[in-house]
C-alpha positions as CSV (number, residue, x, y, z in Angstrom):
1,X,241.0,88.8,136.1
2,X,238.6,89.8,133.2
3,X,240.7,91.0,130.0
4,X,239.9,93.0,127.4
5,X,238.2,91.9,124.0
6,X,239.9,93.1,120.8
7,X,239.8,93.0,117.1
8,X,242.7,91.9,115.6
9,X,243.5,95.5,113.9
10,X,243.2,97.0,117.5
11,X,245.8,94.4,118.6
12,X,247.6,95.0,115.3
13,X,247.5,99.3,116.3
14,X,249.8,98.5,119.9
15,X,252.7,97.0,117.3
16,X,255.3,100.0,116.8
17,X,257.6,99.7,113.8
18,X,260.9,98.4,115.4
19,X,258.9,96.2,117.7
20,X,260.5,92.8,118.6
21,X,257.1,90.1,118.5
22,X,257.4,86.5,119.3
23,X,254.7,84.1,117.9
24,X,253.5,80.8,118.8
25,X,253.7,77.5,117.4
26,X,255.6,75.5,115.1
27,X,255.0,75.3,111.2
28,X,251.4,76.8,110.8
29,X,249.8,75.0,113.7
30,X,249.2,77.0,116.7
31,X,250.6,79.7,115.2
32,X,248.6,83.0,115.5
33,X,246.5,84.3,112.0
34,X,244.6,87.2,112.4
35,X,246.7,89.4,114.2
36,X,249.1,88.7,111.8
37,X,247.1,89.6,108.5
38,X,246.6,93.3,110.8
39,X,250.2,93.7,111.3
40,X,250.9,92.9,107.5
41,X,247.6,95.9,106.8
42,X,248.8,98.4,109.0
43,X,252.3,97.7,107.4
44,X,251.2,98.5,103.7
45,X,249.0,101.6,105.7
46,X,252.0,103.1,107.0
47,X,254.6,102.7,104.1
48,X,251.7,104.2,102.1
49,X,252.1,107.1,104.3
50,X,255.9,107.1,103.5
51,X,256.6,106.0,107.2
52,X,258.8,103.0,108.1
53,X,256.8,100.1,109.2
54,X,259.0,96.3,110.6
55,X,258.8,94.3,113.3
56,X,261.4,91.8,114.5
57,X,259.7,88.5,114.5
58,X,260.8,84.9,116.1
59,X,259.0,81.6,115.9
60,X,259.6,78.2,116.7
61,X,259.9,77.4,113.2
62,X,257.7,78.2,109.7
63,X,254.5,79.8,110.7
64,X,251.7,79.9,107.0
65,X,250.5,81.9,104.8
66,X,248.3,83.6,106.9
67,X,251.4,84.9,109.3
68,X,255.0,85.1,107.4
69,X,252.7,84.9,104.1
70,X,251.1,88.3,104.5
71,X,253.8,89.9,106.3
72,X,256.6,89.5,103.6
73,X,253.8,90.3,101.1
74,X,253.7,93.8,103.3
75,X,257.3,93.9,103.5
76,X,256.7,94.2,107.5
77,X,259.4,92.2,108.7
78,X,263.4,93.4,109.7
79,X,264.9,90.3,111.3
80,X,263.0,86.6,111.1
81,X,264.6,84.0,113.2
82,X,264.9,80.9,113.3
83,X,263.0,79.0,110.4
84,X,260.6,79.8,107.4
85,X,259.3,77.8,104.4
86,X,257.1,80.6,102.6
87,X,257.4,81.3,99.2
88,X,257.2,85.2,99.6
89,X,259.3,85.2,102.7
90,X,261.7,83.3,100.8
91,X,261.8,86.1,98.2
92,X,262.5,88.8,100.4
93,X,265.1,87.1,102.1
94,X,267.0,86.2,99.0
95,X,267.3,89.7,98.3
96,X,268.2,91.2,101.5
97,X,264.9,92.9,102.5
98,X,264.3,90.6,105.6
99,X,268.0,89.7,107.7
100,X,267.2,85.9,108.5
101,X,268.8,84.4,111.1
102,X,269.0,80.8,110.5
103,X,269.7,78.8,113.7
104,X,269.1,74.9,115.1
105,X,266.0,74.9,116.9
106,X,266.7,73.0,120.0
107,X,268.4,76.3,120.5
108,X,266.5,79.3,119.8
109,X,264.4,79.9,122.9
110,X,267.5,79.5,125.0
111,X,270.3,82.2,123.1
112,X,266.6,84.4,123.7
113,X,267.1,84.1,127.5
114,X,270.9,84.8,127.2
115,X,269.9,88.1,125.9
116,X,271.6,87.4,122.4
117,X,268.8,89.4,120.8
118,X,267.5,92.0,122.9
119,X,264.1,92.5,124.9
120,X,260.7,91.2,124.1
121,X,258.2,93.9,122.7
122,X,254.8,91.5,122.5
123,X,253.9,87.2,122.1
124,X,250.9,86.6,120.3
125,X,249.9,83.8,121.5
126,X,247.0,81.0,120.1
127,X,244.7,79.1,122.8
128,X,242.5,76.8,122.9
129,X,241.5,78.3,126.7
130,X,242.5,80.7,128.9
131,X,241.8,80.8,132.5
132,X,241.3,84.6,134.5
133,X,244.7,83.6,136.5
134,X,246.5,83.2,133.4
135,X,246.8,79.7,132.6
136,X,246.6,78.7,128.4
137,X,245.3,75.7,126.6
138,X,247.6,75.8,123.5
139,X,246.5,74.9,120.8
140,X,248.4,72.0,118.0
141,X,252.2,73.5,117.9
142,X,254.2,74.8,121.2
143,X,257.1,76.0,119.5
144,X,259.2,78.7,121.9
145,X,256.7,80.3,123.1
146,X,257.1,79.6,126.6
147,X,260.1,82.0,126.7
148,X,259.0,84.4,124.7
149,X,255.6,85.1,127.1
150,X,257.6,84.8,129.8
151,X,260.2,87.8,128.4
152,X,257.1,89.2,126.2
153,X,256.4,93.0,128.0
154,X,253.1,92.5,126.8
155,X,250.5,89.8,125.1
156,X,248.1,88.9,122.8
157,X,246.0,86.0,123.1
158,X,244.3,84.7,119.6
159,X,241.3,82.9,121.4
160,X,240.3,80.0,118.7
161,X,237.0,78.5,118.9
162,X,238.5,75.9,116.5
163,X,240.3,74.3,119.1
164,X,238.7,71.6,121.8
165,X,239.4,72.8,125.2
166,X,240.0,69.0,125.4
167,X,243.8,69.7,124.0
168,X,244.1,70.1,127.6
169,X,246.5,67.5,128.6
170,X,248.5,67.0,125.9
171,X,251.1,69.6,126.0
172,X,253.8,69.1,128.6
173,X,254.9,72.6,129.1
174,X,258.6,73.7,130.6
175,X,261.3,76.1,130.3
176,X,265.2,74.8,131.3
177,X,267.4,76.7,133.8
178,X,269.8,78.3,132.0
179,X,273.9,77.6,132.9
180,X,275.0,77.4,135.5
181,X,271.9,76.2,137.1
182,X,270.8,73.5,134.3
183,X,270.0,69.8,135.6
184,X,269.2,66.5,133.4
185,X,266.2,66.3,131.8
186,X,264.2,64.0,133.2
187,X,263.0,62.5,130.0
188,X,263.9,58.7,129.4
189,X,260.9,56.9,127.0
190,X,259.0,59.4,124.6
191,X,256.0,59.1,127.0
192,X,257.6,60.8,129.8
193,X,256.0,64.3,131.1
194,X,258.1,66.5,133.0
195,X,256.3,69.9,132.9
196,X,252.5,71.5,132.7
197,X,249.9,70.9,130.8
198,X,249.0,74.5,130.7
199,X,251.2,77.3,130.1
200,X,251.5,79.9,132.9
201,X,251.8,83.1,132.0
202,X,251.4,87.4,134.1
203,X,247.7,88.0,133.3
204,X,248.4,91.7,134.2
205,X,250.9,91.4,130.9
206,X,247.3,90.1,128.6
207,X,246.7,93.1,126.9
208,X,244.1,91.8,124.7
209,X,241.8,88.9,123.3
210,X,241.2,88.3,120.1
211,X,238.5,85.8,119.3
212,X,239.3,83.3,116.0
213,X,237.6,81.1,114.4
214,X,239.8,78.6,112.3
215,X,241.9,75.6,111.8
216,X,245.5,75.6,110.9
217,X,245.0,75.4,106.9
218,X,247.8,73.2,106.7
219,X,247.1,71.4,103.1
220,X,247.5,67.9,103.1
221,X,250.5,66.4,101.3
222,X,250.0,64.7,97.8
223,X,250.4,61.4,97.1
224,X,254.4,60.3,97.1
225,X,255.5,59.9,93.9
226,X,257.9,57.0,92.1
227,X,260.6,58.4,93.3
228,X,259.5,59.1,96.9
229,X,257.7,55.4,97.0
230,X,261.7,54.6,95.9
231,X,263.0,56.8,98.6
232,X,260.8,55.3,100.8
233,X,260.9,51.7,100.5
234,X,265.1,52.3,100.8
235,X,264.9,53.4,103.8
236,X,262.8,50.8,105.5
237,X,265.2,48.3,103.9
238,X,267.7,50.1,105.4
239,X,266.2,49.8,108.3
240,X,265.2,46.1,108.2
241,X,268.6,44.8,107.7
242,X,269.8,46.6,110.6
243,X,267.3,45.1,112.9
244,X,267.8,41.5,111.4
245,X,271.3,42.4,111.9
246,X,271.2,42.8,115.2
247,X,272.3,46.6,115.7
248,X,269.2,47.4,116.8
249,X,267.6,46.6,119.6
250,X,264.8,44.1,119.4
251,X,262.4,46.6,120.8
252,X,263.6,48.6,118.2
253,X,264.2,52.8,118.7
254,X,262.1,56.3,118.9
255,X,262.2,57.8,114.9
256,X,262.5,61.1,114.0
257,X,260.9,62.0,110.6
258,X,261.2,65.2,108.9
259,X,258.5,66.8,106.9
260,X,256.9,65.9,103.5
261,X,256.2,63.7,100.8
262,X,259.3,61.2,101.5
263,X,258.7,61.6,105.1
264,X,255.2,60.6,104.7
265,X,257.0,58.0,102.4
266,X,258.7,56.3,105.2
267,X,256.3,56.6,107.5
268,X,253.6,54.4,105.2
269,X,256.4,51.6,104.5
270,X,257.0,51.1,108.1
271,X,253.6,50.8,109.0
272,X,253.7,47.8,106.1
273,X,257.0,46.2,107.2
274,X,256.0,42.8,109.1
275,X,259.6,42.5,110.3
276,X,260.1,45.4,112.1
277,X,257.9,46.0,115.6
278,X,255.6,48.5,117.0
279,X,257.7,52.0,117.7
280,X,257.4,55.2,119.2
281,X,258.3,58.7,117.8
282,X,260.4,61.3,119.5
283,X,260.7,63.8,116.5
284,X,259.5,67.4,116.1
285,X,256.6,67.4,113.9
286,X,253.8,64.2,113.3
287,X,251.7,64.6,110.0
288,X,248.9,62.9,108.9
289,X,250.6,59.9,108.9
290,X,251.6,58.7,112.1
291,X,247.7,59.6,113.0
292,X,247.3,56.4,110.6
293,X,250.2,54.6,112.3
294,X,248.5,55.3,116.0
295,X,245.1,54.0,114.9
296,X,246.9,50.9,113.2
297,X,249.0,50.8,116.8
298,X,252.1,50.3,114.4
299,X,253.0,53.2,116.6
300,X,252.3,53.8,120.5
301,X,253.4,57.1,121.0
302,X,254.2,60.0,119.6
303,X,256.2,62.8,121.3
304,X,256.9,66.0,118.9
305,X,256.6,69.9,119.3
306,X,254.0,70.4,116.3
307,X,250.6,68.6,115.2
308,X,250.8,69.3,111.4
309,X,247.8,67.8,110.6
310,X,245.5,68.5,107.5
311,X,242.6,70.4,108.5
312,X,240.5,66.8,107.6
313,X,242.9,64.8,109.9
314,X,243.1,68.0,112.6
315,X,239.2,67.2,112.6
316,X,239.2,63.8,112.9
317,X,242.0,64.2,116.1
318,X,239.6,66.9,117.5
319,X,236.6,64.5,117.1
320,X,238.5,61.4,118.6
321,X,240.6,63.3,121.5
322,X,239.9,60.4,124.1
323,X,241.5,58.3,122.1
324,X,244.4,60.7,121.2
325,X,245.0,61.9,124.5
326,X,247.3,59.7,125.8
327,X,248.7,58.7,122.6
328,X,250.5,62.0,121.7
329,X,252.3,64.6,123.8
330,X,253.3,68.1,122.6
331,X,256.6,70.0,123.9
332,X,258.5,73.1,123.7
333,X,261.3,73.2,120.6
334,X,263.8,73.0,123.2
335,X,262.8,70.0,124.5
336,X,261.3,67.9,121.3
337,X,265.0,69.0,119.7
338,X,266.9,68.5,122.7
339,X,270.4,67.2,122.1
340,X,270.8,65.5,125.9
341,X,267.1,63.7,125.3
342,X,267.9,62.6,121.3
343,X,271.1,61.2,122.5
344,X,269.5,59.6,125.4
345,X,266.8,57.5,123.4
346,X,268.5,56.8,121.0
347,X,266.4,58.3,118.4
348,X,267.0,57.2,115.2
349,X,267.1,60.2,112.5
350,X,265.6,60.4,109.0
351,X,266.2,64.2,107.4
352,X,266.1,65.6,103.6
353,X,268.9,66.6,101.2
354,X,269.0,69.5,99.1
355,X,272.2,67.7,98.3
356,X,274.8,65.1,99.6
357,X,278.4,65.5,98.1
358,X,280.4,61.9,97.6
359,X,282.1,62.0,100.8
360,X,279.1,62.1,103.2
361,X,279.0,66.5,103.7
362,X,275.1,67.6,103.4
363,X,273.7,70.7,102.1
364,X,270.1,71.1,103.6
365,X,269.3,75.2,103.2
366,X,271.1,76.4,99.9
367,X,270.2,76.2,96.2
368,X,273.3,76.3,94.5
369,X,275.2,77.3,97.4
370,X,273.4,80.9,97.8
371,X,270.0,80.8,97.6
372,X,268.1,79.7,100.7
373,X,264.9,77.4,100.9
374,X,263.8,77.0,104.4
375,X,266.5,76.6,106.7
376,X,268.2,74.2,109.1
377,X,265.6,73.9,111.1
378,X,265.9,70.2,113.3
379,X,268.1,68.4,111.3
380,X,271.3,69.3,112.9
381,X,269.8,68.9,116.4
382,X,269.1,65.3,115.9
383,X,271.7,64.4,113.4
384,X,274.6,65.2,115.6
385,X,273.1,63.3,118.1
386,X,271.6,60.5,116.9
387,X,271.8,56.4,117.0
388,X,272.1,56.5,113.6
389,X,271.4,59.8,110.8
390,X,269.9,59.1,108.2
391,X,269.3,61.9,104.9
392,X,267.6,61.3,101.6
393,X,267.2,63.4,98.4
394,X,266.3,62.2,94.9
395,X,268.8,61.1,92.9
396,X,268.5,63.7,90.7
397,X,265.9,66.7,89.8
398,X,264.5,68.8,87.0
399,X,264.3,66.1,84.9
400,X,268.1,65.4,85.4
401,X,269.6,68.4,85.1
402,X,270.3,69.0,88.2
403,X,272.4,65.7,90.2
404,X,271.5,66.2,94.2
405,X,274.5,63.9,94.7
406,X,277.7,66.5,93.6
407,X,281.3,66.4,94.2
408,X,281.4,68.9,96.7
409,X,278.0,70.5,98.5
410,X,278.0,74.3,97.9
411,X,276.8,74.9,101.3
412,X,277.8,72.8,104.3
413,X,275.3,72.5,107.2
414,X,276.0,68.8,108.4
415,X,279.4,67.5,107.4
416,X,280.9,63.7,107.1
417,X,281.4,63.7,110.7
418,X,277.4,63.6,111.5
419,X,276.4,61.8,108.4
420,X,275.7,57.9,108.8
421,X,273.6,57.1,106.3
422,X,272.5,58.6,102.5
423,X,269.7,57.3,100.7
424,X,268.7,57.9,97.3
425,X,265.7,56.7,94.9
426,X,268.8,54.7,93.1
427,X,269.6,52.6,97.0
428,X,271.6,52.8,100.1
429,X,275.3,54.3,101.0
430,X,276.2,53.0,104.4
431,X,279.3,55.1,105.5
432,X,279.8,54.4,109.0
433,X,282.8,52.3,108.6
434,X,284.4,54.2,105.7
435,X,287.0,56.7,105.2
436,X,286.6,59.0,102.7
437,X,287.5,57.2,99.3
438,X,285.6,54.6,100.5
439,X,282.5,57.0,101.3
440,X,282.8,58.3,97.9
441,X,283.0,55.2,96.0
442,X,279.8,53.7,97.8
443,X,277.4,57.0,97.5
444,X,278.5,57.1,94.0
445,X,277.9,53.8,93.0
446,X,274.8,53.4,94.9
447,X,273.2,56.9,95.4
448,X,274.2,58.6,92.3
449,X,272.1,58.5,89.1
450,X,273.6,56.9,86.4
451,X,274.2,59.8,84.1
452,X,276.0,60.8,86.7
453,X,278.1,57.8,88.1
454,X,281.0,58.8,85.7
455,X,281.3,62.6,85.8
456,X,281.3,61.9,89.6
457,X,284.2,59.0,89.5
458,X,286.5,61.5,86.9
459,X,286.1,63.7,89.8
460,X,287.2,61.6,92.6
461,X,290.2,60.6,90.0
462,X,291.2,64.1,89.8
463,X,292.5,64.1,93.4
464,X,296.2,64.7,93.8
465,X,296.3,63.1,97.3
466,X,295.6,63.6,100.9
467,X,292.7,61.8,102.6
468,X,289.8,63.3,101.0
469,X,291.0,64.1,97.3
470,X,289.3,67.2,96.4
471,X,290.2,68.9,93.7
472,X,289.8,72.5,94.9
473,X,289.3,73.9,91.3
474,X,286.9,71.7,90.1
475,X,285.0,70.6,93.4
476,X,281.6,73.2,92.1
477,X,282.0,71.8,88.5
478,X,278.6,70.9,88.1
479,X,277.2,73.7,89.8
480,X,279.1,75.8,87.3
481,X,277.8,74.0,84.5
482,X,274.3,74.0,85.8
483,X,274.4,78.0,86.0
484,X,276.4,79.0,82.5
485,X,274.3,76.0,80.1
486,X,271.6,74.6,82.6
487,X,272.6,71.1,82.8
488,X,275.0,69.3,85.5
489,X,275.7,66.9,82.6
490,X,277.6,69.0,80.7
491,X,279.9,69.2,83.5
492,X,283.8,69.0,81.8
493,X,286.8,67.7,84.3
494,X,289.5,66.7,81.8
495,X,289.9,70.3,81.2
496,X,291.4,70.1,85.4
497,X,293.5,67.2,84.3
């Protein structure tokens, strides 16, 4: 079948205001860019005119500048789901111009099939290839895309000449039954392919080709800092003693990293560590420096949903793809973040803080309880199901004013219940054999910053009882004091007493 060649505004002209659109990818990689920039002119165009102009849009996670970027800067989107990390995005969601629907990951494409958010307008779609019968090279992120072209009424393809045709192989494409029908997942080391390496999609649903020319623009991450070398080298010793302990196996476990400068933290420190062995990763996202780690052979495989590569490393992977190939394997969000799968390797879990509260609860999305940052996006699906969960923050930030260890978080996304391990720049709070005093004592003393250590213990004193002592009226103390003088320190609990 031949299909039509477009321009990204004539692809951008089929979008109607109210028009649900599902994009590729996961962070900015393989995520669709031209097409969006259109949307985001025709948007400005037609509120210009004095005519509403939103679209619905759902991702598999962040998408970049070039896509939720330019579309919040238009004010072109109604309802984002189920992850974002723009600036400008951020904005309008903080004040109610874009309903965001934060949800886990792992679970996004399938509450789509359920039918928990209506029909499928248009996918955009990036590719490496495309074949007349309909089968798609992807290009470096998967994301949900597989269910949303399969639901889409109609598509876009974003043809990039960026991309090596030789990506083809290292996606494993599926979409799961949905209940009742649902078997196992047939996915038992992180090497394990279970789908197709292309994905399959109508071509009588292709309305249009856009041709691109560009790689992801993901920038690369700055050297870590003190504290994240701190951060860091915690949790490999962390890490270490477990393994010379004994509670890990001595072939070791798949990791799961999050994303950014203590990540990339980690990630460097294990590929030092002489103790611990050569691993594999089922996480995700892989940045620039498991690419490091594979050439090393520190680590053998890499399974994750997302290549967020620099574009320098995104070259070098493009120029060495023989050697790649069967290093790396790309999946849907369902399956990268898949509960039954995480549980079943054993993966072990390393996640960021916004902030950890002294008996274990984590506060990942919220600045200061209201305000969101990015979103939940994977933690939750591999900290409830992990060998062991892991989450680090600094110790403290802006200087000190603000302690990312508090008495209560003011906004709960994974509680005590899934929390096994904090880590700060100040050390290590092992809480899986504690109850809650004990939690509390061992976070503050070995997590919490020292200007902090004794605001934190008058707080825990305060407790009239019960097994975890709050002290409902003073449990957001130094988030009050933060927002009336700008300084957790000047936090006051013998007033409570």
């Amino acid at each position: 079948m031949a299909f039509n060649r477009i321009t990204a505004a004539e692809a951008a002209d089929m979008i109607k205001d109210g028009d649900t659109v599902g994009f590729s990818g996961f962070t900015a990689p393989g995520a669709p860019k031209f097409v969006p920039e259109e949307i985001a002119a025709k948007a400005v165009r037609e509120h210009e005119a004095g005519r509403p102009f939103k679209i619905n849009l759902f991702t598999g996670a962040s998408t970049s500048e070039h896509a939720d970027g330019a579309l919040a800067r238009a004010n072109a989107i109604n309802m984002r789901a189920p992850y974002q990390n723009v600036p400008d995005l951020r904005k309008r969601i903080n004040c109610h111009d874009v309903h965001y629907c934060d949800r886990h990951l792992s679970e996004m494409a399938q509450e789509f099939r359920y039918g928990f958010y209506g029909k499928m307008d248009f996918a955009i779609i990036e590719a490496a290839d495309i074949t007349p019968d309909g089968e798609i090279i992807l290009g470096c992120g998967l994301g949900n895309i597989p269910t949303y072209a399969s639901m889409a009424d109609k598509i876009i393809i974003e043809l990039n000449a960026k991309l090596p045709k030789s990506l083809h192989g290292m996606h494993d494409v599926v979409i799961l039954q949905d209940p009742p029908y649902r078997r196992e997942i047939g996915i038992y080391t992180p090497s394990d392919r279970i789908g197709s390496p292309v994905l399959k999609v109508d071509p009588s649903k292709i309305v249009g080709i856009v041709e691109t020319d560009s790689y992801d623009c993901v920038k690369p991450f700055t050297e870590p800092d003190d504290t994240s070398k701190l951060i860091g080298s915690n949790v490999v010793r962390f890490l270490v003693g477990e393994y010379q302990a004994g509670r890990l196996p001595k072939e070791f476990l798949p990791l799961q990293s999050g994303v950014g400068n203590v990540a990339n933290a980690v990630l460097y420190d294990l590929g030092e560590s002489t103790v611990l062995p050569k691993f594999q990763m089922y996480t995700e996202v892989i940045q620039d420096a498991v690419v490091e780690l594979l050439k090393k052979g520190k680590c053998t495989f890499a399974s994750t949903c997302s290549m967020t590569f620099s574009d320098k490393t995104e070259e070098e992977v493009f120029a060495n793809m023989d050697f790649f190939r069967d290093k790396i394997v790309m999946r849907p969000a369902e399956i990268s973040n898949n509960p039954e799968v995480i549980r079943r390797l054993g993966v072990i879990a390393m996640n960021t803080a916004l902030e950890a509260d002294i008996f274990g609860g984590v506060n990942s999305t919220h600045v200061l309880g209201t305000k969101m940052m990015n979103g939940i996006g994977g933690s939750g699906d591999f900290t409830r199901n992990a060998y062991i969960s892991i989450f680090s923050c600094p110790s403290v930030t802006k200087g000190g004013l603000i302690s990312n260890i508090v008495p209560m978080v003011a906004h709960a996304d994974h509680s005590e219940h899934s929390v096994d391990v904090v880590v700060t720049d100040q050390g290590i709070a092992d809480l899986r054999h504690l109850d809650p005093v004990q939690r509390a004592q061992v976070i503050i003393e070995n997590c919490a910053h020292p200007d902090y250590r004794p605001l934190l213990l008058d707080y825990l004193h305060l407790g009239k009882g019960g097994q975890t002592p709050h002290s409902l009226q003073a449990a957001f103390e130094f988030h009050n004091a933060f927002n009336n003088t700008g300084d957790m320190r000047n936090a006051d609990f013998a007033k409570y007493k």
